[in-house]
Steps between C-alpha positions, in 0.01 A plus 500: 500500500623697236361771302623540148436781294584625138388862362529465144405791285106328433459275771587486836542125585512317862536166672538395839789188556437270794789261538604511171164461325327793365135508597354755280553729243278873436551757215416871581483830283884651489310836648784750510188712711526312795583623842676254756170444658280423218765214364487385885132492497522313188752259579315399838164399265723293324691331788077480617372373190732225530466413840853576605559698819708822530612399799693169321727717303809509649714657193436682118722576230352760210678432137393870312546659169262772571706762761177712593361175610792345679500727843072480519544142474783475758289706734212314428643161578613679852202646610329148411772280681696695662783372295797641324498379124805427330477679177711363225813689400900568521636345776321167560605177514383299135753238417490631134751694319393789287662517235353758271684894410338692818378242732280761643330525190338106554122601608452312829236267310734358283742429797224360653395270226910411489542416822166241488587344137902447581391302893202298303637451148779335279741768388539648287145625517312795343188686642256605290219711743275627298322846676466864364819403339617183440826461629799197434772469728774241476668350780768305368733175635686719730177590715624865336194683367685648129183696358236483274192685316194702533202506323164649458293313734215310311177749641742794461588397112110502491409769638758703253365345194099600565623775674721640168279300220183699480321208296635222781299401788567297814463140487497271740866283558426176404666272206345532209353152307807582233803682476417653144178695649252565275323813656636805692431321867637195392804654340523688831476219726787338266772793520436504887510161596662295225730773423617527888574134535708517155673793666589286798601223324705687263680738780560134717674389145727808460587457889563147482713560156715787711593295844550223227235253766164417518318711812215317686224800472239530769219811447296671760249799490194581420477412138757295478292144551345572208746607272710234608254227419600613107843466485682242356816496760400320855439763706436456862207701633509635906303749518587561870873530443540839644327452808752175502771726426367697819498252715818372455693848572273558786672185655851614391466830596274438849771509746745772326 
């Protein structure tokens, strides 16, 4: 078995692959706090809660945008297993070009989410994964990943506003009966939800109007179910792309 594991900045998110099929999936705190012991003591109640023994693991691979967590988690998943984990980075085997400017500049999640939506997808393909930012990467007919945008996450754009709007308070993210809101929550709900799934369909426009072709579009992340569910392109939702992503380097990369 195989334990996959991606530190994003929020959520720390982990699934265990048994001949190709992913058994479970578990979201933790991204605790920048943590020593190597206390993630190990964490990740063995999850591997319990799930009825999965330590013992089965044979290999992990960590995906991490988060460095001060990367080398707790590494030790973590050693002291557990007694495993080495392949950490994603320069060097390993993707079949995916990159390329962007500075190819070290590509956060390893993005990579990740490349590497999963150009093996499972038509290309050209766009991923839309929608976390503390919300992030679109294009991989186009070449298998060559050629860029793409960032942008406030949905909670982070959120956040901002009550945070820097002294009369705005949180609201829950949910669609709103009507786009035209017709009360401060509702108007709320609108901009957030509404007004993120016109932003992806108007970004997937300007991207299909630049590689002059229409990208399949496949979203993952925490939010992005829900925003997707709003927009009027088709957009595929996996919400365990990453840990696909995983996965499928750990295989490529297993015997290097």
């Amino acid at each position: 078995m195989v334990l996959a594991i991606d530190v994003g900045n929020t959520n720390i998110v982990l699934g265990v692959y048994d001949n190709d099929e992913l058994l479970f999936t578990s979201r933790l705190a991204s605790d920048r706090n943590r020593t190597a012991d206390e993630i190990a003591v964490q990740l063995k109640a999850v591997l319990s809660l799930h009825d999965q023994d330590i013992d089965s693991i044979d290999g992990a691979i960590i995906s991490s945008v988060v460095p001060l967590i990367t080398e707790p988690m590494s030790e973590a998943v050693r002291l557990l297993t007694g495993r080495t984990a392949i950490i994603v980075g320069p060097g390993m085997k993707t079949g995916i070009n990159i390329g962007i400017d500075n190819p070290a500049q590509l956060g390893s999640d993005l990579l990740v989410d490349s590497v999963a939506a150009a093996a499972l997808y038509p290309k050209p393909v766009i991923v839309a994964d929608l976390g503390t930012a919300t992030t679109l990467t294009v991989v186009n007919d070449k298998n060559t990943i050629v860029g793409g945008a960032i942008i406030p996450g949905v909670k982070t754009a959120l956040n901002a506003l009550t945070a820097s709007a002294a009369q705005l308070r949180q609201v829950s993210i949910e669609a709103p009966k009507h786009a035209i809101g017709r009360n401060t929550a509702e108007c709320m709900k609108s901009g957030i939800v509404l007004g993120n799934a016109s932003m992806l369909d108007g970004m997937i426009d300007r991207f299909n109007e630049e590689l002059g072709a229409d990208c399949f579009v496949v979203a993952t992340g925490g939010l992005s179910e829900m925003i997707v569910s709003h927009t009027k392109h088709k957009i595929v939702h996996n919400p365990d792309l990453l840990l696909e992503g995983l996965y499928i380097l750990y295989k490529k990369n297993i015997n290097v």
